[in-house]
N, C-alpha and C positions, 0 to 999 in steps of 0.2 A: 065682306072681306074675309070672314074665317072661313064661310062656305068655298073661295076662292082658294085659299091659301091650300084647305082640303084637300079640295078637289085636284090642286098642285102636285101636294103629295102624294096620291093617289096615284097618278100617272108615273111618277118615277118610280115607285115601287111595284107596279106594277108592269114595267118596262121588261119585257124577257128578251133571251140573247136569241137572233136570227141563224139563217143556214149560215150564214158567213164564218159566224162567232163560233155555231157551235163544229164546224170544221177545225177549229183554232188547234193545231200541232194536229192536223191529217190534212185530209184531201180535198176537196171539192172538186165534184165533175158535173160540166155542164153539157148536156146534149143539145144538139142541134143549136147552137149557140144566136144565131140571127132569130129563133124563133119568141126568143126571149124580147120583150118589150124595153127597148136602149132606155129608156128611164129607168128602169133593174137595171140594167149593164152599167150604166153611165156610175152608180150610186159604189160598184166593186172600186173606182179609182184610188178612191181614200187609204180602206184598207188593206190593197194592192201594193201601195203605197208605203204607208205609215204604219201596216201592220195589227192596225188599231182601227175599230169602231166607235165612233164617237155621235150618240144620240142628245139630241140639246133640247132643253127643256126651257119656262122662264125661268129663270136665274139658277138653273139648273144643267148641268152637264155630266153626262154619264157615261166611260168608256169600256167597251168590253172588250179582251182580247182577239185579236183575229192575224194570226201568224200562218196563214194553211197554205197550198199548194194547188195553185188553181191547174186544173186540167179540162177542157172545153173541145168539143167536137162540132164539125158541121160542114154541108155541103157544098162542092163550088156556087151551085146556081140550086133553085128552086126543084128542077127536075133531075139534079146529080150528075148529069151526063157533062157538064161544060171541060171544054180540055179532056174531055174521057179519050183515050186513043182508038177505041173502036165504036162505039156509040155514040151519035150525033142530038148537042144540045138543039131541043124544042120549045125551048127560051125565046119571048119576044125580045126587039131590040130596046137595049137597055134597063131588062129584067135583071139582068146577073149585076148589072152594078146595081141598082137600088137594092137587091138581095146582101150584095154584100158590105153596102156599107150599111144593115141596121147596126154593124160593128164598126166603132168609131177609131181612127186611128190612135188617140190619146190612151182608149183601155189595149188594143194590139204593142202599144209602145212597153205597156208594163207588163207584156208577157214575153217571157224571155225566150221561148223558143219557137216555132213556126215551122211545124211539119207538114210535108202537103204529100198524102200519103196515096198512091196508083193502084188502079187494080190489078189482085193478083194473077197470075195465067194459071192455068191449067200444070202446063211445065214446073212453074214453080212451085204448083201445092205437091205434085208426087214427084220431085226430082229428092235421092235419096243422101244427099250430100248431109253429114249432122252438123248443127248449127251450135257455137258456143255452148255450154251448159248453164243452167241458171246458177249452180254453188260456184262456177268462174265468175260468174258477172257480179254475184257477193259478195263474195272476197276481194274483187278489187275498187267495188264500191267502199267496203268497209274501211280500205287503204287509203281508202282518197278523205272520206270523213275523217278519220284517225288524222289525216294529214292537215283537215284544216282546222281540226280543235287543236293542234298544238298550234297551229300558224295563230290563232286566236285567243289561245291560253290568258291573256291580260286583257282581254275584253270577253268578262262574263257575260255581257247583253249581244255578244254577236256568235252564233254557232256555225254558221254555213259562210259560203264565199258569197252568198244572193244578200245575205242580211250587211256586207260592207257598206257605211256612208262613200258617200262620192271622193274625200279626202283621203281614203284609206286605198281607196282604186288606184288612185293615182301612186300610192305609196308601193303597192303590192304586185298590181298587173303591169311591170313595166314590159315593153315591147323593145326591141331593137329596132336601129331604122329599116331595115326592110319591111317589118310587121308595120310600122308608124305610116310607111308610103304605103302600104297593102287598105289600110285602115281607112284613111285620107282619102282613097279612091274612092271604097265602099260609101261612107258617109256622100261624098259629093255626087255619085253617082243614084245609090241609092234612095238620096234626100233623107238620110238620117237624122233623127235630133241626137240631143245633148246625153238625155236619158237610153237611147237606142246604144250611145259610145258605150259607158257605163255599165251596159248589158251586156254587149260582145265583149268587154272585157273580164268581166267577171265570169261568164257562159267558157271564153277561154284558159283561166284559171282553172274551171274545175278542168276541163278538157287533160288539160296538161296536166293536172293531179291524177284522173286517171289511167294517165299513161303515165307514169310515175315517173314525171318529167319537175325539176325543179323551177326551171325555163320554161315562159312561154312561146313555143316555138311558133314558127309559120304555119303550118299542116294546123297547129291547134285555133291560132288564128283565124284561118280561112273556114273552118268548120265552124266556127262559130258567126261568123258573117252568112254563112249559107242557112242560117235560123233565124235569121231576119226578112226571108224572102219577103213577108206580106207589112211590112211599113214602107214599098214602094209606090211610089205615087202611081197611081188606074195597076193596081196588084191585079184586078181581074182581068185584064189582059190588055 
């Protein structure tokens, strides 16, 4: 029994904090995201989630913080070309769906944005038009944080519009009806969950903060529905 008890303790203290944890208040980037073995992926839900890692031991539970900013990359299909407008996929049939669901829709549901980004043209690498500058896109980042710690000010434990519970969504992100039937569609069409709602509404919150909109408008609505593409049902086509 004391060899046991030891050897117990031995294990929790010798328990160290993973990628996850140690991302905790930065980033995490995951490349090539399907290449990843879905028992790691499936294990992000938690602290996707909750924010929090939580290792359990016997009688023993230990959490380390995990608050980061998942960022993840990866290709339509195996050989990159599927949907490519000039290049034709070399994908057997029904290579690109088993390629893409090694990504389960439960971990896509808790990521809040879903960019599906084209290749560039030629045109557009040397066409010489200048694009926003990085110190404009700062500063009104800056505006928009500025704007949700005072919106936040009485909840020390919540800093950003992403960290609201579901109760406080509903307090914050009201929509007008045109936005409520806008919404209504999306969910029914797109087969949204509960947690998808949740997300488009807080993804439009900040939207409209950085447009330094008090109101959640439509325009800010509809862009943030259009960052849900891949929790539709056969997303690969």
């Amino acid at each position: 029994m004391h060899v046991a008890s030891k050897f117990a303790r031995t294990n929790v203290f010798d328990t160290q904090p993973g990628e996850i944890s140690l991302a905790h208040n930065g980033v995490l980037f995951l490349d090539e995201l399907p290449e990843f073995k879905r028992t790691v992926l499936e294990v992000m839900r938690q602290p996707l989630e909750e924010r929090r890692v939580t290792i359990s031991r016997a009688k023993v539970s230990i959490d380390f913080p995990a608050n980061f900013m998942l960022i993840a990359s990866m290709n339509p299909c195996p050989c990159g070309y599927y949907n490519h407008p000039e290049k034709e996929c070399v994908c057997g049939p029904g290579v690109v769906q088993r390629y893409l669901n090694k990504v389960s829709g439960p971990l896509l549901d808790r990521i809040d944005l879903h960019v599906e980004v084209t290749p560039v043209t030629f045109d557009q690498m040397t066409e010489t038009r200048r694009s926003e500058d990085s110190r404009t896109i700062q500063e009104r980042v800056a505006q928009a944080r500025q704007q949700q710690a005072e919106r936040f000010r009485e909840f020390p434990e919540i800093h950003s519009n992403a960290m609201m519970p579901s109760q406080m969504v509903k307090d914050i992100c009201r929509i007008d009806a045109a936005g409520l039937t806008l919404l209504k569609t999306a969910m029914e069409r797109l087969g949204l969950s509960a947690r998808a709602y949740d997300r488009i509404l807080k993804v439009a919150r900040t939207i409209a903060d950085l447009a330094g909109s008090d109101e959640i408008q439509l325009p800010h609505l509809a862009e943030a529905i259009q960052y849900r593409s891949l929790d539709r049902e056969g997303w690969a086509g």
